[in-house]
N, C-alpha and C positions, 0 to 999 in steps of 0.2 A: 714511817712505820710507827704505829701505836702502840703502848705499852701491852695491850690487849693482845697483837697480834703478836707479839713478841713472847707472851706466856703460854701461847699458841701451840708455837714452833717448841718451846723448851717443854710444852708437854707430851709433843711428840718423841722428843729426842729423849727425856731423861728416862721413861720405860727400855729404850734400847740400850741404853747404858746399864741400867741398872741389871738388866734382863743379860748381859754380857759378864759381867759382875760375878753375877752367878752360872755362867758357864765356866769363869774362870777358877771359882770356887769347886764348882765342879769335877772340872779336871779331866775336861771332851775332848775328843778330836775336833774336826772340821764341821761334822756333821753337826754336834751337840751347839756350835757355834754359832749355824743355821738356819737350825729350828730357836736359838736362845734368842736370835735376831726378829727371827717373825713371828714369835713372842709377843718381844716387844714393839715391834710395829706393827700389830693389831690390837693391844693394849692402849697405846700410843695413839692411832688414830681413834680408836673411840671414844677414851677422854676426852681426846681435843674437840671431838663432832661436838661431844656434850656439851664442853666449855663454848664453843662456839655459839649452837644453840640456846645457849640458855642469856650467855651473851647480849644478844639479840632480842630476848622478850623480855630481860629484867630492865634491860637499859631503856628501852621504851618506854617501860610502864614508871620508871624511876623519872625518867624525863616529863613523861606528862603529870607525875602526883606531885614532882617536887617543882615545877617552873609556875606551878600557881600558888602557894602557899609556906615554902617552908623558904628562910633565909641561906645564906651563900655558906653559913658555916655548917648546916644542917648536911644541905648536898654532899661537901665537902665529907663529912661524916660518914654517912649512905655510902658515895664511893670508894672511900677508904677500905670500908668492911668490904663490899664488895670485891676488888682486888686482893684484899688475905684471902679470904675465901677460895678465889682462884689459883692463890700460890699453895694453900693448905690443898685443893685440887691436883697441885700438879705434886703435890706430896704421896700424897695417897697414889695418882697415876705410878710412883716410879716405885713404891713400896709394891702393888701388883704388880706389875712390870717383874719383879723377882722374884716377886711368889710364886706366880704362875709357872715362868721359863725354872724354875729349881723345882716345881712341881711336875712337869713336864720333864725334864730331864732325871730325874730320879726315876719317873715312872718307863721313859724308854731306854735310857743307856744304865 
């Protein structure tokens, strides 16, 4: 498993976490627990389509600009950002993630 795929999965999960968080915060029954849940996992999976997608065309394009021109420390560089970027990604995913479901939950219970 790849470091990629692995921020994947924890972008899925950390919106249901979070999005639980604030059920707990809340102070729901069952119901509020629920919808806090599929919340977060439709939160949760769109980030990650994103991250996935995007994935996918920068590395690409990262791979063909940097394997003619730039040296091993450069790349090195390049992918570094690129991976914060991802983790700042799954930040923001899990900061929504509680907006939303404390939004939602406010507005129905």
């Amino acid at each position: 498993m790849a470091l990629w795929q692995l921020l994947i999965l924890i972008c899925i999960a950390l919106p249901v976490g979070t999005s639980l968080a604030s059920a707990q915060h809340a102070k729901v029954g069952p119901g509020g627990y629920a919808s806090a849940i599929a919340v977060g996992l439709a939160v949760g999976a769109c980030c990650a389509l994103a991250m996935y997608a995007t994935h996918k065309i920068v590395v690409s394009k990262l791979q063909r600009h940097l394997s003619s021109e730039a040296s091993l420390a450069k790349q090195e560089w390049y992918f570094r950002g690129f991976y914060l970027a991802k983790i700042l990604w799954v930040g923001f995913a899990g900061f929504l993630g509680f907006w939303l479901s404390s939004a939602l939950l406010r507005m129905v219970f």
